[in-house]
ChimeraX commands (.cxc) that place a marker at each C-alpha (Angstrom):
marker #1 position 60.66,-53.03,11.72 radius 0.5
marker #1 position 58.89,-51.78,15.04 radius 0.5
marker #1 position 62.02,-53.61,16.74 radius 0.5
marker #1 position 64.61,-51.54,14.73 radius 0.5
marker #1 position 62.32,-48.23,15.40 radius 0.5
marker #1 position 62.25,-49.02,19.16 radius 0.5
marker #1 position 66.57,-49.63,19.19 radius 0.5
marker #1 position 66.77,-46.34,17.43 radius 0.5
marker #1 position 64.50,-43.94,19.56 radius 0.5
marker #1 position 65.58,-45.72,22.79 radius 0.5
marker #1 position 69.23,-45.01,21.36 radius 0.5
marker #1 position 71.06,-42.13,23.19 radius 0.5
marker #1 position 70.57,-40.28,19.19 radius 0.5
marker #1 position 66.62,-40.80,20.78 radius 0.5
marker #1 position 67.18,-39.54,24.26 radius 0.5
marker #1 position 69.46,-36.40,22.72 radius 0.5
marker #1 position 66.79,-35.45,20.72 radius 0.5
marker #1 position 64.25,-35.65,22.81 radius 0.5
marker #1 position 65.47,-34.16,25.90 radius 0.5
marker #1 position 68.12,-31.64,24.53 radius 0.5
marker #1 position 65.31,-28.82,24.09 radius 0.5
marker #1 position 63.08,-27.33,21.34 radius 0.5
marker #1 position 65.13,-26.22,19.44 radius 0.5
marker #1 position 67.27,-29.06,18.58 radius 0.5
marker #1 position 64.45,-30.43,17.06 radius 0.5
marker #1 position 64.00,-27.49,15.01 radius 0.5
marker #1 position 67.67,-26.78,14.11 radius 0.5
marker #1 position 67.99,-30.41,12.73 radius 0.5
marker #1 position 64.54,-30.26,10.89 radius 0.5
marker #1 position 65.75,-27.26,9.09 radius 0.5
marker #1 position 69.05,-28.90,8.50 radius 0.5
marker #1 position 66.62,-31.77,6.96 radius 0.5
marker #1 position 65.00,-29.49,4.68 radius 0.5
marker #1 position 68.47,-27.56,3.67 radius 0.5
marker #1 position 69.55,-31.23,2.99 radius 0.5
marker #1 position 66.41,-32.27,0.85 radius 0.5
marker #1 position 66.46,-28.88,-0.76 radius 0.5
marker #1 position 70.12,-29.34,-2.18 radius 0.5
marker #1 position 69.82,-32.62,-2.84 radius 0.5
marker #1 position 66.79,-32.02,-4.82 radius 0.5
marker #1 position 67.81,-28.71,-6.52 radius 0.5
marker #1 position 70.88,-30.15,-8.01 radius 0.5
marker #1 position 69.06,-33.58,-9.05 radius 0.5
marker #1 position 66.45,-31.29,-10.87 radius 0.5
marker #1 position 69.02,-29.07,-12.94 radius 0.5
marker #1 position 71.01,-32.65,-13.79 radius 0.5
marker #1 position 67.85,-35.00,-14.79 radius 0.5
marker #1 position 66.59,-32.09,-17.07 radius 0.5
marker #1 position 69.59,-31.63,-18.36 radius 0.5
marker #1 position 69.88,-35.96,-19.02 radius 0.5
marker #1 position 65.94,-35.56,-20.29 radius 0.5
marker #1 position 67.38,-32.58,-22.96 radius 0.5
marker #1 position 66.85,-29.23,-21.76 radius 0.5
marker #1 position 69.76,-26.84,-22.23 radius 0.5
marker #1 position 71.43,-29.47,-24.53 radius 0.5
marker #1 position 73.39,-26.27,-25.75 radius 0.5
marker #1 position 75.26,-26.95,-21.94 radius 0.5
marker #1 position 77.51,-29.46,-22.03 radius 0.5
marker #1 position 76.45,-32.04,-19.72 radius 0.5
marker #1 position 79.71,-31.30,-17.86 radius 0.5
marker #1 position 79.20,-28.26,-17.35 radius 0.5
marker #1 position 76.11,-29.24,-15.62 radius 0.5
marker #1 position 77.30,-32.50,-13.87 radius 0.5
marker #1 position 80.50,-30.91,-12.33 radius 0.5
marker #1 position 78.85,-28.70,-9.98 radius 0.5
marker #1 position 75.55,-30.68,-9.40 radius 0.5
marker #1 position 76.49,-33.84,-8.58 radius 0.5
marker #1 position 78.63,-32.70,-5.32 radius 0.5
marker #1 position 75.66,-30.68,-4.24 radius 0.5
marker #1 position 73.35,-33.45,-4.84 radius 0.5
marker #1 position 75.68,-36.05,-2.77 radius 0.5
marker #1 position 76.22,-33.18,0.62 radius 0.5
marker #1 position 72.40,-32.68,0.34 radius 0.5
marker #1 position 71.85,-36.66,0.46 radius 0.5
marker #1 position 74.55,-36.73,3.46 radius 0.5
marker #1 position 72.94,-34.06,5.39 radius 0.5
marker #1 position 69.50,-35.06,4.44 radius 0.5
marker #1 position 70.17,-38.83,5.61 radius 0.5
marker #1 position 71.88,-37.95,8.74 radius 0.5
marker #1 position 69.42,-35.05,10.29 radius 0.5
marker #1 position 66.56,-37.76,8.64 radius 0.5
marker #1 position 67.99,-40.18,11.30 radius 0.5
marker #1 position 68.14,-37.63,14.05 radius 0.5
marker #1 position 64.29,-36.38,13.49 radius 0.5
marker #1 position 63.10,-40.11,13.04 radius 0.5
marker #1 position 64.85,-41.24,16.35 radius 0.5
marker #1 position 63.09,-38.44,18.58 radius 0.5
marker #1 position 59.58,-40.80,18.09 radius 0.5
marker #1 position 60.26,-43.67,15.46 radius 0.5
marker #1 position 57.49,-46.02,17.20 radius 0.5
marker #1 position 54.92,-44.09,16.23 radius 0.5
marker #1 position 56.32,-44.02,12.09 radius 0.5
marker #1 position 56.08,-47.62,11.94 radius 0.5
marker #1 position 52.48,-47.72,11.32 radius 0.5
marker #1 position 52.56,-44.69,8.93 radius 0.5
marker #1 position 52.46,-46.16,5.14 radius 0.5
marker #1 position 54.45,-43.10,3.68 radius 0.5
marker #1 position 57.08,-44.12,5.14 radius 0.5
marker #1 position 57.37,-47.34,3.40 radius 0.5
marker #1 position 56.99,-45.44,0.33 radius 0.5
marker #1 position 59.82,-42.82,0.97 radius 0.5
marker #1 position 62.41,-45.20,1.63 radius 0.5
marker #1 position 62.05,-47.66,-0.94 radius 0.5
marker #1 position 61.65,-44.37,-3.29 radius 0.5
marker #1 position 65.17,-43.14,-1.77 radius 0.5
marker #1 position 66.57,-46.92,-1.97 radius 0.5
marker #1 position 65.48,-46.77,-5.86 radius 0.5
marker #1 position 67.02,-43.64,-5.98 radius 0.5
marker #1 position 70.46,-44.36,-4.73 radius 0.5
marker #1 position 70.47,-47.29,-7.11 radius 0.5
marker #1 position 69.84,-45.88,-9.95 radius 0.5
marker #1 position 72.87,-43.32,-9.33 radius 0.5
marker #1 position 74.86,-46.56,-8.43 radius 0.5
marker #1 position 73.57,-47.93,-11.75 radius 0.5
marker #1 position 74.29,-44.77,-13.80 radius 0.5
marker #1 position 77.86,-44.67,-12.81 radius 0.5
marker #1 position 78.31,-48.22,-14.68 radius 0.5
marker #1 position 76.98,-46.81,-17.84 radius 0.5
marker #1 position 80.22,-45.78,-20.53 radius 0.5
marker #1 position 78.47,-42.70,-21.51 radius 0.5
marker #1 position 77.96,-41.20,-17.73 radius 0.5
marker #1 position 81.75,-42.43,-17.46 radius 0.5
marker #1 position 82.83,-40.89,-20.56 radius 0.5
marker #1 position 80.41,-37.87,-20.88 radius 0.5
marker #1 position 83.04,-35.36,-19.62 radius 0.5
marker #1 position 85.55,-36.80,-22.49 radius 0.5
marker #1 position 83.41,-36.80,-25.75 radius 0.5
marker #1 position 80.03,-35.56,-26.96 radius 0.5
marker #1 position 77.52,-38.28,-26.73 radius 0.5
marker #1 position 75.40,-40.06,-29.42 radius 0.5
marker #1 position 71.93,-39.08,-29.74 radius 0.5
marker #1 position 71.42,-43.29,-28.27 radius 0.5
marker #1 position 73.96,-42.89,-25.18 radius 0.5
marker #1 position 72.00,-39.50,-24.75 radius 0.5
marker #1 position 68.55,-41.29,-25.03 radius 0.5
marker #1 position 70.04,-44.29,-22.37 radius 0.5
marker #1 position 71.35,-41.13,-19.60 radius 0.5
marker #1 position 67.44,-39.24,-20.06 radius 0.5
marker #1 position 65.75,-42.98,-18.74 radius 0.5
marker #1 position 68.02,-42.52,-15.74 radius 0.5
marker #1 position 66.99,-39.00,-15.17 radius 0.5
marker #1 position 63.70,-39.62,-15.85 radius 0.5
marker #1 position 63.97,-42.65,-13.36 radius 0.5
marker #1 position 65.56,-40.44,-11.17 radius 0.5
marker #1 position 63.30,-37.69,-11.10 radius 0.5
marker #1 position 60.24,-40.22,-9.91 radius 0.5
marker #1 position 62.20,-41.51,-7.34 radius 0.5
marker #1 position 63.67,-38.43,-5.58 radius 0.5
marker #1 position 59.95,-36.90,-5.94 radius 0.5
marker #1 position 58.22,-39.48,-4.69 radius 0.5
marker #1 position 60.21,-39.63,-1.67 radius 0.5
marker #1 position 59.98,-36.21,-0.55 radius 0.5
marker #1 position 56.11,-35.82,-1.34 radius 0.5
marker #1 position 55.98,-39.11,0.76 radius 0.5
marker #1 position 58.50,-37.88,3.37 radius 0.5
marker #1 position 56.13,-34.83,3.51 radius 0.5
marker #1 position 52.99,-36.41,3.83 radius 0.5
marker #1 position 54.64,-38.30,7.11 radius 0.5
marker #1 position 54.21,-35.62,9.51 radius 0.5
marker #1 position 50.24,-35.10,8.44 radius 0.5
marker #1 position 49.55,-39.15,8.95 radius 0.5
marker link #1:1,2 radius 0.2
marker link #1:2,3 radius 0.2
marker link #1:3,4 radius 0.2
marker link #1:4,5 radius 0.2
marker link #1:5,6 radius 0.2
marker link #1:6,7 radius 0.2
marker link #1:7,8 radius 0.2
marker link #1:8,9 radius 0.2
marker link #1:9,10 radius 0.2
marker link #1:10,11 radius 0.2
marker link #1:11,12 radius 0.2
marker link #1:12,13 radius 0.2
marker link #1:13,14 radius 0.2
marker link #1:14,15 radius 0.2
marker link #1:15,16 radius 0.2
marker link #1:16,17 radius 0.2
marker link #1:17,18 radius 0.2
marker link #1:18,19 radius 0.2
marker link #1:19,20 radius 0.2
marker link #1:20,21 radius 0.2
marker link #1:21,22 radius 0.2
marker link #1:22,23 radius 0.2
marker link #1:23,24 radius 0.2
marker link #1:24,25 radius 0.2
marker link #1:25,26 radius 0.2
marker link #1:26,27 radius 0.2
marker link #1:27,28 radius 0.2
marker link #1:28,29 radius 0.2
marker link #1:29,30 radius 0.2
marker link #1:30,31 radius 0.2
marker link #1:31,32 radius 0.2
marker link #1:32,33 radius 0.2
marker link #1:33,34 radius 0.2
marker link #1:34,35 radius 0.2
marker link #1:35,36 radius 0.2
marker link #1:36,37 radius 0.2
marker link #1:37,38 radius 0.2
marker link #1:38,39 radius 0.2
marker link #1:39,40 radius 0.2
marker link #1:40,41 radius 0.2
marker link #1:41,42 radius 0.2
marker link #1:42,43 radius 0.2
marker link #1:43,44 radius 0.2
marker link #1:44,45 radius 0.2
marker link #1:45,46 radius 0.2
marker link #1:46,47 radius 0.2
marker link #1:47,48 radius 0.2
marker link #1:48,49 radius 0.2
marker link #1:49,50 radius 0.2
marker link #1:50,51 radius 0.2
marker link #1:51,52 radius 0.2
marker link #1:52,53 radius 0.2
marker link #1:53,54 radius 0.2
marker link #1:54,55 radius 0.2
marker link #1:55,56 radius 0.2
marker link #1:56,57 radius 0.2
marker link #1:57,58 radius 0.2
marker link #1:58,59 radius 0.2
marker link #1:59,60 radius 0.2
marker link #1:60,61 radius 0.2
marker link #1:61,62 radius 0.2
marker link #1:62,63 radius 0.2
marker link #1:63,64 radius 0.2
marker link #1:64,65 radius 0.2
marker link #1:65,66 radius 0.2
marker link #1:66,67 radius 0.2
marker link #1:67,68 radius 0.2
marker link #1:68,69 radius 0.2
marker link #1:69,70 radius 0.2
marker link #1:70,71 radius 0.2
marker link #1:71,72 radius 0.2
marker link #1:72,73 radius 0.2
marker link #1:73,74 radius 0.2
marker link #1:74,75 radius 0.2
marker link #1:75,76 radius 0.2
marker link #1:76,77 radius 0.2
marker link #1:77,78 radius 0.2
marker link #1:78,79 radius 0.2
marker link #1:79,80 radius 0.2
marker link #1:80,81 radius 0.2
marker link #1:81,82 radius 0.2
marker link #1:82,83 radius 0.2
marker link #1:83,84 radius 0.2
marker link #1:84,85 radius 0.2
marker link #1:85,86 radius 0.2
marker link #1:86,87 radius 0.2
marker link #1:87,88 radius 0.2
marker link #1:88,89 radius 0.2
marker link #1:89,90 radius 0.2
marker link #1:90,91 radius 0.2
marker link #1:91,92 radius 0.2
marker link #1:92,93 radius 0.2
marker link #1:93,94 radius 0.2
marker link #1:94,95 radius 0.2
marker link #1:95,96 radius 0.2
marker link #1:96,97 radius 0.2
marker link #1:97,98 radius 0.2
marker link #1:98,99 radius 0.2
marker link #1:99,100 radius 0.2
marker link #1:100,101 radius 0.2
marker link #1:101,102 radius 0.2
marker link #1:102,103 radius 0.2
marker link #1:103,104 radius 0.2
marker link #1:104,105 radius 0.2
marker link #1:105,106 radius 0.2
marker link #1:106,107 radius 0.2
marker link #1:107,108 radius 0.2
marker link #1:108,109 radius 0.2
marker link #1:109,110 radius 0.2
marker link #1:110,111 radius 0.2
marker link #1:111,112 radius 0.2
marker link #1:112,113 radius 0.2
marker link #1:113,114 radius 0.2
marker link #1:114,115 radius 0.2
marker link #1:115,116 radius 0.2
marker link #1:116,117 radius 0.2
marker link #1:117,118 radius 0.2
marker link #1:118,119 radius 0.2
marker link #1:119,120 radius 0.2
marker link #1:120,121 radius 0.2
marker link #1:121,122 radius 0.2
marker link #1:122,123 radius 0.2
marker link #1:123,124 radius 0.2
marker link #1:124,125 radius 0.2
marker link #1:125,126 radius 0.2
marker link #1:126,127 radius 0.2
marker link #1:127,128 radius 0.2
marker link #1:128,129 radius 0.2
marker link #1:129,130 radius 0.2
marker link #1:130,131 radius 0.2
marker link #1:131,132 radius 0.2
marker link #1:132,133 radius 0.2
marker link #1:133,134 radius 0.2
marker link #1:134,135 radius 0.2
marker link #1:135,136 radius 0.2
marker link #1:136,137 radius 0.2
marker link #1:137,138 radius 0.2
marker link #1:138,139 radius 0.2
marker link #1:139,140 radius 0.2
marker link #1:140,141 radius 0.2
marker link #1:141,142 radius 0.2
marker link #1:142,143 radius 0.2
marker link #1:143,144 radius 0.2
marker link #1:144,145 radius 0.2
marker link #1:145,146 radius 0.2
marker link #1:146,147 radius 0.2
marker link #1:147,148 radius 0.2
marker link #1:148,149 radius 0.2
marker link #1:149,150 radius 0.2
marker link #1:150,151 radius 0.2
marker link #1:151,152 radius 0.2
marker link #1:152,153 radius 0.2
marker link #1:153,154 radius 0.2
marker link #1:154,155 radius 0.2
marker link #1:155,156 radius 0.2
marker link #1:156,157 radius 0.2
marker link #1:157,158 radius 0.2
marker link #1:158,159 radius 0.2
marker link #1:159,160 radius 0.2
marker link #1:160,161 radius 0.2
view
């Protein structure tokens, strides 16, 4: 790990961050949080919805805007992520949060990988669901939920380490 870290904040991503001014670091840390807050805002809305709140909205209704959100939040989350990690990422290697917010984001991107498999997320904007396909989507939000708040109470508790 303290190998990759050292590659990424010698990197010229490093070097830009570090030496293109204060407020570079502070534009891309409020990207971050713009990021986190979209991606985390739309996950919210969509794993309540899979858990059975507002089952009077169709779950497409919910799904159709949320999920694009969710996915531009995760891009611009990931990539500002990147740029604020590179400015110093020696000194995260020792920091044990962060081996809980990434495996808590890995988790989390699998289980989206894994609920795109299931026939009632694929079919969900055709037909109404059975109360079982509904039960098998509110394990994934509920799954989902942990994970995405678990990495950014993690990914918070980084900076105070």
């Amino acid at each position: 790990m303290y190998e990759f870290m050292a590659w990424l904040q010698a990197s010229a991503l490093g070097h830009a961050m570090r030496e293109s001014g204060v407020w570079t670091y502070g534009v891309v840390n409020l990207f971050h949080i713009l990021g986190v807050s979209a991606l985390f805002g739309a996950v919210l809305v969509l794993d309540l919805r899979l858990l059975g709140v507002w089952r009077n909205v169709a779950l497409a209704a919910i799904s159709n805007p949320t999920v694009p959100v969710a996915t531009t939040g995760f891009v611009i989350a990931a990539l500002s992520g990147v740029c604020l990690m590179a400015t110093k990422a020696t000194e995260y290697v020792g920091n044990p949060f962060l081996y809980i917010k990434f495996p808590a984001i890995s988790l989390g991107i699998l289980n989206v990988a894994a609920l795109n498999c299931v026939p009632a997320w694929k079919q969900h904007k055709s037909r109404e669901l059975s109360s079982r396909e509904q039960a098998t989507l509110a394990v994934f939000g509920a799954i989902s939920l942990v994970c995405w708040l678990t990495a950014i109470s993690a990914g918070r508790m980084i900076g105070y380490w």
